[in-house]
Every structure is written in C-alpha cells, then in structure tokens.
N, CA, C and O atoms as a GROMACS GRO file, in nm:
protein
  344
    1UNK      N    1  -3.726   1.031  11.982
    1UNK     CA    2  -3.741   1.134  11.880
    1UNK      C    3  -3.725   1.074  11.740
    1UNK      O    4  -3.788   1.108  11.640
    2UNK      N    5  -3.647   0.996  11.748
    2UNK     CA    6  -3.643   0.910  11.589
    2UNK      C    7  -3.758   0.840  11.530
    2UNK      O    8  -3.800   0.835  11.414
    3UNK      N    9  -3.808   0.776  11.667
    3UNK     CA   10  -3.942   0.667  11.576
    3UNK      C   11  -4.056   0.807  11.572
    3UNK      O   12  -4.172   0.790  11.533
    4UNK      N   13  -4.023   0.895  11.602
    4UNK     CA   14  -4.161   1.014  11.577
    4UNK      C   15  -4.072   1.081  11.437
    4UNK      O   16  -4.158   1.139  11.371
    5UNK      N   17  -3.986   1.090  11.392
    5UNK     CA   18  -3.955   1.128  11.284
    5UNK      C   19  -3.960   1.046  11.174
    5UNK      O   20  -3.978   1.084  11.058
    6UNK      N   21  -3.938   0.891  11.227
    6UNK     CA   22  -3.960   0.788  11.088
    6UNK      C   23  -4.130   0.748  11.086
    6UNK      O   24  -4.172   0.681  10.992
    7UNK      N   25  -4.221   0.792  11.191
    7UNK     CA   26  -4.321   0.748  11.169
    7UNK      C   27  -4.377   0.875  11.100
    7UNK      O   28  -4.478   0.841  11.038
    8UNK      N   29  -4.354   1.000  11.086
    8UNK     CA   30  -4.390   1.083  11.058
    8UNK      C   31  -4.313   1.064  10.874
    8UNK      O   32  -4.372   1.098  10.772
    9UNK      N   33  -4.225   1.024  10.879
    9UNK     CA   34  -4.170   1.008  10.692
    9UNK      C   35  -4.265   0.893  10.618
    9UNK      O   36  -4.280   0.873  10.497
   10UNK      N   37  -4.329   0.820  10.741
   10UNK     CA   38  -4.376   0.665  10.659
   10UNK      C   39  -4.523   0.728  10.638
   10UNK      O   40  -4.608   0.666  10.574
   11UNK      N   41  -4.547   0.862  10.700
   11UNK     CA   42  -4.700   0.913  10.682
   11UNK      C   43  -4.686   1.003  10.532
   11UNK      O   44  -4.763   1.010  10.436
   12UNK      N   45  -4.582   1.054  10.552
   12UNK     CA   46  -4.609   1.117  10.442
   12UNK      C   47  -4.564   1.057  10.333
   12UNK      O   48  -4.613   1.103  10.230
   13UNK      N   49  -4.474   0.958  10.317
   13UNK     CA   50  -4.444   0.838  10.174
   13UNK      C   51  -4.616   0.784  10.156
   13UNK      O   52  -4.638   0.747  10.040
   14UNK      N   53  -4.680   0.778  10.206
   14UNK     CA   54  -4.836   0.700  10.231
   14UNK      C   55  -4.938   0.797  10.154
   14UNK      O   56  -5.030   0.753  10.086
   15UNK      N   57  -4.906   0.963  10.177
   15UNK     CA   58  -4.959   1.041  10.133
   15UNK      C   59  -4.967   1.064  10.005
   15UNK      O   60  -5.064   1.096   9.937
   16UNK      N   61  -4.831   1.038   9.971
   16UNK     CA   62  -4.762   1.141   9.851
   16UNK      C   63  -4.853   0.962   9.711
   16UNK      O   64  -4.934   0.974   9.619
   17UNK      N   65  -4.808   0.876   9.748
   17UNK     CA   66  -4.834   0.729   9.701
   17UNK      C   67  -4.974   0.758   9.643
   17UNK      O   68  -4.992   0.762   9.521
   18UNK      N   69  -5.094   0.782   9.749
   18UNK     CA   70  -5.191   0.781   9.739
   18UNK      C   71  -5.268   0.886   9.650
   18UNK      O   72  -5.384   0.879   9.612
   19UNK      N   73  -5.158   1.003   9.623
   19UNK     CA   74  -5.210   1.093   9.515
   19UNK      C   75  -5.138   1.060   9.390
   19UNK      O   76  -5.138   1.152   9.309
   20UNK      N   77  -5.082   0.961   9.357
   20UNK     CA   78  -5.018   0.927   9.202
   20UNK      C   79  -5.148   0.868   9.181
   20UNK      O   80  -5.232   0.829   9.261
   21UNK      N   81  -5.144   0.872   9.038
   21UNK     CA   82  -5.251   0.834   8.941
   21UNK      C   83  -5.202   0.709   8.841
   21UNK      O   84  -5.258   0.693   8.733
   22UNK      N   85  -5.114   0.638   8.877
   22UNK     CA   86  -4.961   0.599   8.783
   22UNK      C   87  -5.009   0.440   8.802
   22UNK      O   88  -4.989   0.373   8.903
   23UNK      N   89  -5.086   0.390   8.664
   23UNK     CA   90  -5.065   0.204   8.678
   23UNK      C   91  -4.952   0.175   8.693
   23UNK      O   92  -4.965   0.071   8.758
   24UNK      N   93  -4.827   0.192   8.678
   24UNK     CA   94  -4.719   0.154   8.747
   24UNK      C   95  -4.718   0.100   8.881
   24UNK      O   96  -4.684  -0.010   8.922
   25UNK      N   97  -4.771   0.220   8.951
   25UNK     CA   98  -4.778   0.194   9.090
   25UNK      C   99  -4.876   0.092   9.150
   25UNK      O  100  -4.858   0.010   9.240
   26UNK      N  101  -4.968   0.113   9.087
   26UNK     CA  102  -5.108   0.037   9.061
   26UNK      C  103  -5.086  -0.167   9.050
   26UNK      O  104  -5.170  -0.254   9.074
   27UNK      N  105  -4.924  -0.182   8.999
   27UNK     CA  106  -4.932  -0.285   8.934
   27UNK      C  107  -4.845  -0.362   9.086
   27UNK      O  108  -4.835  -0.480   9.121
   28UNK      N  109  -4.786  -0.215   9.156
   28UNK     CA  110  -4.686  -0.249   9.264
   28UNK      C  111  -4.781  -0.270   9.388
   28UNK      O  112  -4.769  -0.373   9.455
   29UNK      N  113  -4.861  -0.189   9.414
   29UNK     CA  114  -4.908  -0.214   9.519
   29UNK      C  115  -5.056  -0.301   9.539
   29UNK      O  116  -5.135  -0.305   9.634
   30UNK      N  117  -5.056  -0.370   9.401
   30UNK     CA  118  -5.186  -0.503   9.397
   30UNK      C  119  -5.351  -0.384   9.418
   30UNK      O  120  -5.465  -0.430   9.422
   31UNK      N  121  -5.317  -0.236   9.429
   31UNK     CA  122  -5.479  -0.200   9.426
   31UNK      C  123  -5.470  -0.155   9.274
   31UNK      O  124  -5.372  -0.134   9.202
   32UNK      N  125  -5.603  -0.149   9.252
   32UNK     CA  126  -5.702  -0.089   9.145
   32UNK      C  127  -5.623   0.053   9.134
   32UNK      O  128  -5.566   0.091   9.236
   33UNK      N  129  -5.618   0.115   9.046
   33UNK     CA  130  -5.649   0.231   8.962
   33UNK      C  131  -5.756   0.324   8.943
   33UNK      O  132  -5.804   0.318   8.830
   34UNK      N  133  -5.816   0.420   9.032
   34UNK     CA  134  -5.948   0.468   9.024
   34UNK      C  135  -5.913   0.621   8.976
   34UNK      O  136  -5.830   0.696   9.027
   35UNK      N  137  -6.004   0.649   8.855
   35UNK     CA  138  -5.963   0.795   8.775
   35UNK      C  139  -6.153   0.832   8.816
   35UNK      O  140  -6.244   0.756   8.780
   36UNK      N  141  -6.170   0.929   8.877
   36UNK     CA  142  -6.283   0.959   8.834
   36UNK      C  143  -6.360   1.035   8.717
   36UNK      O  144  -6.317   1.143   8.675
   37UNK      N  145  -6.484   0.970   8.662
   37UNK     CA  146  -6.503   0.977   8.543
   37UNK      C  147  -6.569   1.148   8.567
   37UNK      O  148  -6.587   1.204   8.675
   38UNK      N  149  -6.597   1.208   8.411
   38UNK     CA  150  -6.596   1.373   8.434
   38UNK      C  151  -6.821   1.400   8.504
   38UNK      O  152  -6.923   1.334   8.523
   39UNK      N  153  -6.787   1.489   8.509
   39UNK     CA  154  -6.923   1.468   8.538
   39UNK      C  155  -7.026   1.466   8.455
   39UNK      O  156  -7.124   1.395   8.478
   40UNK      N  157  -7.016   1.580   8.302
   40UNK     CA  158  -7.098   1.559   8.229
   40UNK      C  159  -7.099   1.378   8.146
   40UNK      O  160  -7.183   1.358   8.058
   41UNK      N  161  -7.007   1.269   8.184
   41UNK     CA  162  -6.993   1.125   8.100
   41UNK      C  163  -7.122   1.077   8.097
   41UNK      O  164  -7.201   1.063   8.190
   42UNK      N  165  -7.139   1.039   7.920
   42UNK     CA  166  -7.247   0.972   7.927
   42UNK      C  167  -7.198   0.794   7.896
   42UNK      O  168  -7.216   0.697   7.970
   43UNK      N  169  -7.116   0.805   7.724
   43UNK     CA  170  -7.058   0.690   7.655
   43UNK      C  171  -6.926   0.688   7.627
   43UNK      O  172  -6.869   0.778   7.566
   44UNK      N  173  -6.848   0.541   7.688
   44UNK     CA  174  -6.679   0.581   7.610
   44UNK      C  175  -6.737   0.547   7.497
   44UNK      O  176  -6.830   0.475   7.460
   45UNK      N  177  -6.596   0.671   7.417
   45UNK     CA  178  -6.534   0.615   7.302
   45UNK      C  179  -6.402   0.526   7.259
   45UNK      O  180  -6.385   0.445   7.168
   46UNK      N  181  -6.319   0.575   7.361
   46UNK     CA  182  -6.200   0.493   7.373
   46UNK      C  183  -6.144   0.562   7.461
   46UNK      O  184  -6.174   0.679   7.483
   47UNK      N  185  -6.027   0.477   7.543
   47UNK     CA  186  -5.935   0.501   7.619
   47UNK      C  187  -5.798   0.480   7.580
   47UNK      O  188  -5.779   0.377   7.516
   48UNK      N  189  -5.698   0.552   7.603
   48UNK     CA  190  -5.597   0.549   7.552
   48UNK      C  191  -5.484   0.612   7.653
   48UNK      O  192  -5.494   0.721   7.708
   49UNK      N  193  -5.380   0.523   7.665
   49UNK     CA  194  -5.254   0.517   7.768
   49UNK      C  195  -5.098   0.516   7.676
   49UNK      O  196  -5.008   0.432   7.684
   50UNK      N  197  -5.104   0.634   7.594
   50UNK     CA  198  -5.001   0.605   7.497
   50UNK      C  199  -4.902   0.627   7.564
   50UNK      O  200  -4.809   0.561   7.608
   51UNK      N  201  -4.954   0.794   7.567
   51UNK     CA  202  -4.850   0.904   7.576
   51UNK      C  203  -4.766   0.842   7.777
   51UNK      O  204  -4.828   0.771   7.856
   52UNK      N  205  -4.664   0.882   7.796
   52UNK     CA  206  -4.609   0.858   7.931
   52UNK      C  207  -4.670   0.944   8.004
   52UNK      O  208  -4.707   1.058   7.974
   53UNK      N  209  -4.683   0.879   8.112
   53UNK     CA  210  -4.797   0.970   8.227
   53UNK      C  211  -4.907   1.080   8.194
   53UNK      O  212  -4.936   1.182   8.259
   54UNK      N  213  -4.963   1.029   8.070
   54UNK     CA  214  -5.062   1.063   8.048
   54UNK      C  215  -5.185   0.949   8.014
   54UNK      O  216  -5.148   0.845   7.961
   55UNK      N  217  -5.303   0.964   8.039
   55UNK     CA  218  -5.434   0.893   7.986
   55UNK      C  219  -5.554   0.951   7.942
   55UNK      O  220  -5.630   1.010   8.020
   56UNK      N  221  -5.574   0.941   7.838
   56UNK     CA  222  -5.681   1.024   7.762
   56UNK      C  223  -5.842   0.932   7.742
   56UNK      O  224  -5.850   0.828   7.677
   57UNK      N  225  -5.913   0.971   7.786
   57UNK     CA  226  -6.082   0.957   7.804
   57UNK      C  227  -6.112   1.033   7.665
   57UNK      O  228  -6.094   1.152   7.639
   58UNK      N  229  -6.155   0.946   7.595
   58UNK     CA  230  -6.242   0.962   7.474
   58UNK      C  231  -6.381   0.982   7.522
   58UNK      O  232  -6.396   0.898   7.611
   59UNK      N  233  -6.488   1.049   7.508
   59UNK     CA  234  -6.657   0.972   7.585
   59UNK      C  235  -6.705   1.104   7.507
   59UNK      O  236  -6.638   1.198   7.464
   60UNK      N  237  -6.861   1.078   7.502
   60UNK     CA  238  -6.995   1.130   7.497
   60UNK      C  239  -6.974   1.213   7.590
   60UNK      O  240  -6.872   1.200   7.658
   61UNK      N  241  -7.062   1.316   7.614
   61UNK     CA  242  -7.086   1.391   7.688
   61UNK      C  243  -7.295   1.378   7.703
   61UNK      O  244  -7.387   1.332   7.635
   62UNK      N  245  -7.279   1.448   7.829
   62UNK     CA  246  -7.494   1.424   7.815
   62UNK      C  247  -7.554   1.516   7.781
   62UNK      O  248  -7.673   1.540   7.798
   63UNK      N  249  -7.477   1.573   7.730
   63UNK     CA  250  -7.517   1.711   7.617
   63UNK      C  251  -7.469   1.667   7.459
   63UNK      O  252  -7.450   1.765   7.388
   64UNK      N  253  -7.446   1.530   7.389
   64UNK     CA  254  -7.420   1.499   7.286
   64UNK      C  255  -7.260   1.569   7.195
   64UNK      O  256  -7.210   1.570   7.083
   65UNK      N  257  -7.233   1.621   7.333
   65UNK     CA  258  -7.072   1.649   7.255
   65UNK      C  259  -6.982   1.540   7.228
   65UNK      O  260  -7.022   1.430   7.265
   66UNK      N  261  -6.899   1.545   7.186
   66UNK     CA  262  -6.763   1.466   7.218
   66UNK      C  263  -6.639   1.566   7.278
   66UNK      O  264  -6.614   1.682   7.241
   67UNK      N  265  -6.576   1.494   7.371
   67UNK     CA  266  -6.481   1.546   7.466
   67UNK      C  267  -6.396   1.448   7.482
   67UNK      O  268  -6.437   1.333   7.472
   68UNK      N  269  -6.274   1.470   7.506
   68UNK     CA  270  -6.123   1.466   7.560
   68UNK      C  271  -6.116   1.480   7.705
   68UNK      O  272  -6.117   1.590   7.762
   69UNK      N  273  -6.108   1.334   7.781
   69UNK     CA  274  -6.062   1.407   7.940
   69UNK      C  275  -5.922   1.346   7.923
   69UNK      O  276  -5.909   1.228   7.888
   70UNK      N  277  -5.796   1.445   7.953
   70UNK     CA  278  -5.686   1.406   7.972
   70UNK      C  279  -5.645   1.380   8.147
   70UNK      O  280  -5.650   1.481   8.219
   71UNK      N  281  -5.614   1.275   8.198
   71UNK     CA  282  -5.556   1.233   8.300
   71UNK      C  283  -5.418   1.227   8.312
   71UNK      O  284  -5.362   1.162   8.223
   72UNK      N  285  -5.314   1.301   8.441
   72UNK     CA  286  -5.176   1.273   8.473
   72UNK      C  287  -5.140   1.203   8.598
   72UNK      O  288  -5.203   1.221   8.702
   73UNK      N  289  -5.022   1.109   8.588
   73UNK     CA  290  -4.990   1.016   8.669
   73UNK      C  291  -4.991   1.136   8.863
   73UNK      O  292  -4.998   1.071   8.968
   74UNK      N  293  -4.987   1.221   8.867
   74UNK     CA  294  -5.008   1.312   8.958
   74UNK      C  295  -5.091   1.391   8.990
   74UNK      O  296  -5.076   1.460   9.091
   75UNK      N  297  -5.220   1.402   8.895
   75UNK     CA  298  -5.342   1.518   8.872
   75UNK      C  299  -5.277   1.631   8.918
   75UNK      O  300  -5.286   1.690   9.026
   76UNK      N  301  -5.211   1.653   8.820
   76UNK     CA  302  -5.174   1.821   8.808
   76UNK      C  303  -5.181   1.840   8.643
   76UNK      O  304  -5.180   1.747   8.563
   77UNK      N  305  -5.188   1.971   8.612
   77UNK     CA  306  -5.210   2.015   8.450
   77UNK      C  307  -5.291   1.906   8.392
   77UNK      O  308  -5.237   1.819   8.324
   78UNK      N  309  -5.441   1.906   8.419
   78UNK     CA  310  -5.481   1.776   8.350
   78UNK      C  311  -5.588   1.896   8.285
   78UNK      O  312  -5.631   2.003   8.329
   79UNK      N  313  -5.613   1.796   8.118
   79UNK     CA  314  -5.703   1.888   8.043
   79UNK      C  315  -5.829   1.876   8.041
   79UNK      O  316  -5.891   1.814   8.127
   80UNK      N  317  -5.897   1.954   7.915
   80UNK     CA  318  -6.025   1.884   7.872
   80UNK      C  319  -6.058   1.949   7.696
   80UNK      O  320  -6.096   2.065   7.676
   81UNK      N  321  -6.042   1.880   7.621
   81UNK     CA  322  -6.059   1.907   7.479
   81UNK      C  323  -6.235   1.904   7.436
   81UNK      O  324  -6.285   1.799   7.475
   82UNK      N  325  -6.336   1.998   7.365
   82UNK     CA  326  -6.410   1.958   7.329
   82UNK      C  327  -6.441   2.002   7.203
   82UNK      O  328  -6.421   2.120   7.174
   83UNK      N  329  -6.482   1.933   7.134
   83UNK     CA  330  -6.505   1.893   6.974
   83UNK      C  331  -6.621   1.987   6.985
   83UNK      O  332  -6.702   1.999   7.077
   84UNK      N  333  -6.609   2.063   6.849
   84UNK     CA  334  -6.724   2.181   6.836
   84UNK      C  335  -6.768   2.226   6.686
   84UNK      O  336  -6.673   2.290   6.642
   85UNK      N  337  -6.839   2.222   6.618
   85UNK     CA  338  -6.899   2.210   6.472
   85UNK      C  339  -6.845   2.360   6.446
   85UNK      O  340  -6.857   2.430   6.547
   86UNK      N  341  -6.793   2.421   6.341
   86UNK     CA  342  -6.760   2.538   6.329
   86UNK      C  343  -6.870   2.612   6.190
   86UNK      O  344  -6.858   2.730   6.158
   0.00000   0.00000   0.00000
C-alpha cells in the first residue's frame, strides 16, 4: 500500500512541475521553457521578465495592432493589453 501511495505522490509532483511556467524551474530541470505564442502574433517587439513571475510579450498583432501578452509562472490570471488610437 505504500509504494501505491508514493507512486501515486511522484505522479502528481510530475503533474503539478509540468504546469509551472517558471525559468527557474526551467534552469533545474535542463528542459526548455515553452510559452505559447497568442494566436493573432505576427512581430516581437520585446520581451520582458522583470516583474517576479510574470513575462510580458510585446508583438504585432495580424491585424496591425500592438498588444501585451502577459504570462504567469502557473498560467493562472494571465492578461492581454491592447493599444487602441482614441
């Protein structure tokens, strides 16, 4: 009953790992970092990793906007800012 309870904790430590978004982790476990890009992306403008567990996507849009994709080390509350001529 134990190795079905520790194999069952090592599944879900595996789970939980695999939904952080966090170069931290990225730097621990030797893989890549994959954010997927938004769907309207045409061109970056810049990328930026200031803020803590946050990453902000500067880009074009293929409708000639400019937009804000905000990324969190967990993809939860993640944004989207878009620039609009008033």
């Amino acid at each position: 009953m134990n190795k079905f309870i520790y194999i069952i904790g090592i599944v879900f430590v595996f789970m939980f790992l695999q939904s952080c978004q966090s170069r931290a982790l990225s730097r621990y476990t030797g893989t890549a970092l994959k954010l997927e890009l938004p769907d309207d992306f045409d061109k970056p403008i810049s990328f930026n990793s200031g803020r803590k567990g946050e990453k902000d996507l500067f880009y074009w849009s293929n409708d000639g906007q400019m937009k804000v994709k905000t990324y969190t080390d967990w993809g939860l509350l993640e944004s989207e800012i878009i620039f609009v001529n008033k």
